[in-house]
N, C-alpha and C positions, 0 to 999 in steps of 0.2 A: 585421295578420296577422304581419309580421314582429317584433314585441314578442313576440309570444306564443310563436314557437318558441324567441325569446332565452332567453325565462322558464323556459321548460318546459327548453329546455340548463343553463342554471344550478343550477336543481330538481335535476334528475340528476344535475350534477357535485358538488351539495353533498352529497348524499345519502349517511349514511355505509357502506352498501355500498360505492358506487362509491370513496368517499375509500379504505374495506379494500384495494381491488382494487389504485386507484394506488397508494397503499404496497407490496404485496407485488409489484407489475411494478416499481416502481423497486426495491427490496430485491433481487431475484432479475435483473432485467436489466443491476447494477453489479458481480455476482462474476465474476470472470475464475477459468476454472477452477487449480490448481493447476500442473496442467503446462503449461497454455499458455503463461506466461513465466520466460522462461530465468532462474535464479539466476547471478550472477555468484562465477567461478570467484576466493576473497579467499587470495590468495598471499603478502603480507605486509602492512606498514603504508601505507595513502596518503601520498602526494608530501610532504605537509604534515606529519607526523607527525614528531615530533620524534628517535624513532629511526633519520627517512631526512635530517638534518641534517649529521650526522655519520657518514657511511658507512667512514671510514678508521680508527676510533676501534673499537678491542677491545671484545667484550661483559664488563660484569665477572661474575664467578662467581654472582651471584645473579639475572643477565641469563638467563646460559648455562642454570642450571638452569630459570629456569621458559620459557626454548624449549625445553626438552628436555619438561617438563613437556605442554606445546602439542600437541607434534606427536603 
């Protein structure tokens, strides 16, 4: 008896209905809506970035224009 409800579970789950079904419940139970996480506020270059190496050093003029260009 318990082979047979095994078989008859397997049957089901192959079945390509129910494979439709578990595709669209994983498809639609992995989107996180858009506003529910926060974008991070990007104020300039990360730590690493090579224009925060050198923080004491002037922009040259082709720097300055395209921040200006940026913002």
């Amino acid at each position: 008896m318990g082979t047979s409800i095994v078989r008859s579970l397997v049957r089901l789950l192959d079945s390509p209905v129910m494979l439709g079904l578990m595709a669209c419940g994983t498809f639609f139970g992995l989107m996180v809506p858009v506003g529910a996480v926060d974008q991070p506020v990007l104020s300039g270059p990360t730590p690493g970035h090579p224009e925060r190496l050198c923080p004491m050093e002037p922009l040259s003029p082709l720097e300055r224009r395209l921040q200006r260009e940026l913002r």
